[in-house]
N, C-alpha and C positions, 0 to 999 in steps of 0.2 A: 310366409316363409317360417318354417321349423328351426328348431336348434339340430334337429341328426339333418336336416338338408344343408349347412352349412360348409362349405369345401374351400380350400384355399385356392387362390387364382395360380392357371398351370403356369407351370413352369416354376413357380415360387418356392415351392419345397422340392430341396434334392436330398436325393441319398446320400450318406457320408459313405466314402472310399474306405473300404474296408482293406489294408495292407496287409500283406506278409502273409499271405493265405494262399503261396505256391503259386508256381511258374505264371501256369494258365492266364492268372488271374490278373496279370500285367503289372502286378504292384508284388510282386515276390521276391523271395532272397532277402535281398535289402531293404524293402520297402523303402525306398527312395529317398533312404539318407545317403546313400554314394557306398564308399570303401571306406574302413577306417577312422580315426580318430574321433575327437571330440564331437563332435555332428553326428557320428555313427551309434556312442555309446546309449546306453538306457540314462533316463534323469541330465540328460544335454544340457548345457546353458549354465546351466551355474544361477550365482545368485545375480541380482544387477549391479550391485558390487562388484563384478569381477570383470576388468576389462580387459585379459590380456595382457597384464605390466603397463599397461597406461595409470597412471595417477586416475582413479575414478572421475564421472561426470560432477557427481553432486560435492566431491571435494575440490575441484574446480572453482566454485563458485561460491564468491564469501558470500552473497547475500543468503546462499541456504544454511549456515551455522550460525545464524542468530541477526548480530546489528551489519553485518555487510561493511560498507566503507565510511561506517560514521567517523566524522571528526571526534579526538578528545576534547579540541578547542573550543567543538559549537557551541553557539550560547543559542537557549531558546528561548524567544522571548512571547510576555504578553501580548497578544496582537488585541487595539482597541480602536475600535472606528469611531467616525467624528458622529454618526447620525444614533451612537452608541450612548456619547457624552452628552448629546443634544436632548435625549430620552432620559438622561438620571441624574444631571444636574440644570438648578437653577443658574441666571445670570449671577454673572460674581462670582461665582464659588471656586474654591479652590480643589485643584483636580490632581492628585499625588496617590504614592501608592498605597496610601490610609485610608480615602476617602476611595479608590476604585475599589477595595476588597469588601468595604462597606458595603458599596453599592451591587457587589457582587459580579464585576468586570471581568474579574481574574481568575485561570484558569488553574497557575499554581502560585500564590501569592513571593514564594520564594525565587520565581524568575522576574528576569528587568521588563520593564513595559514599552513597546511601542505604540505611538497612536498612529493609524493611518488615514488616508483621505476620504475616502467612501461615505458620502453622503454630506449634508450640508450644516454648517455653525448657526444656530437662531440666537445665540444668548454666545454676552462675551464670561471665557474661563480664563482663570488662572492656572494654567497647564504646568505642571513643573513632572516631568517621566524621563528615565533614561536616552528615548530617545524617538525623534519626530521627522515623520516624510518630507520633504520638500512640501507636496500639495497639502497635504493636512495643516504644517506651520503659516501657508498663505491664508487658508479660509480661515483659520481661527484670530489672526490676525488682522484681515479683514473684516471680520464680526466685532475688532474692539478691543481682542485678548490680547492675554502675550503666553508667551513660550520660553521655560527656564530648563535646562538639562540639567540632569541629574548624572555626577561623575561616576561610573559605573568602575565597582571594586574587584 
């Protein structure tokens, strides 16, 4: 096979509908935008902005101007897993948000920490963080440790 013997599969290409090229020609006069008004004129549609007197789509919708329906109140916090602390501290140590920035835990030192469950205790810590899962406070507890909250300001 050639490059000039190359043809598209029939049927596949059509001709575009040439309008407004008199009577005959079945698409004349109007060329099949109807009578009248805004469908009729040249440059139709407008922008997508423009709905008609409806409030627009994308002004609708808080999440397309920016944060959508954030809380002011969120707090977001450090998230730290146990198979995290199990990886960057020895037994004994004590585990606060001094010792987590050190170890490089933390995402932005200036939010509160929580530890969560995911994965398992080898060594007992001294945990003291904002705030602790249920499962997380058992295993670590289990392992030996304890767990001190931190009164969040």
């Amino acid at each position: 096979m050639k490059l000039h013997e190359l043809v598209p599969n029939p049927g596949s290409k059509k001709k575009r509908k040439r309008v407004g090229r008199g009577v005959s020609a079945g698409q004349g006069k109007t060329a099949g935008r109807g009578t009248k008004g805004q469908g009729a004129r040249s440059g139709e549609g407008g922008r997508l902005y423009r709905q008609g007197g409806n409030l627009p789509f994308y002004r609708r919708l808080p999440f397309m101007r920016g944060e959508g329906f954030r809380s002011i109140n969120r707090v977001d916090y450090n998230e730290v897993n146990l198979d995290q602390l199990s990886e960057a501290f020895q037994a004994n140590a004590e585990v606060n948000p001094e010792s987590l920035g050190e170890a490089r835990l933390l995402r932005d030192p200036r939010n509160p920490i929580v530890i969560l469950g995911r994965g398992e205790m080898r060594a007992a810590l001294k945990v003291r963080v904002h705030r602790v899962s249920a499962g997380a406070k058992a295993k670590i507890e289990a392992a030996g440790g304890s767990v001190e909250l931190i009164a969040e300001a």
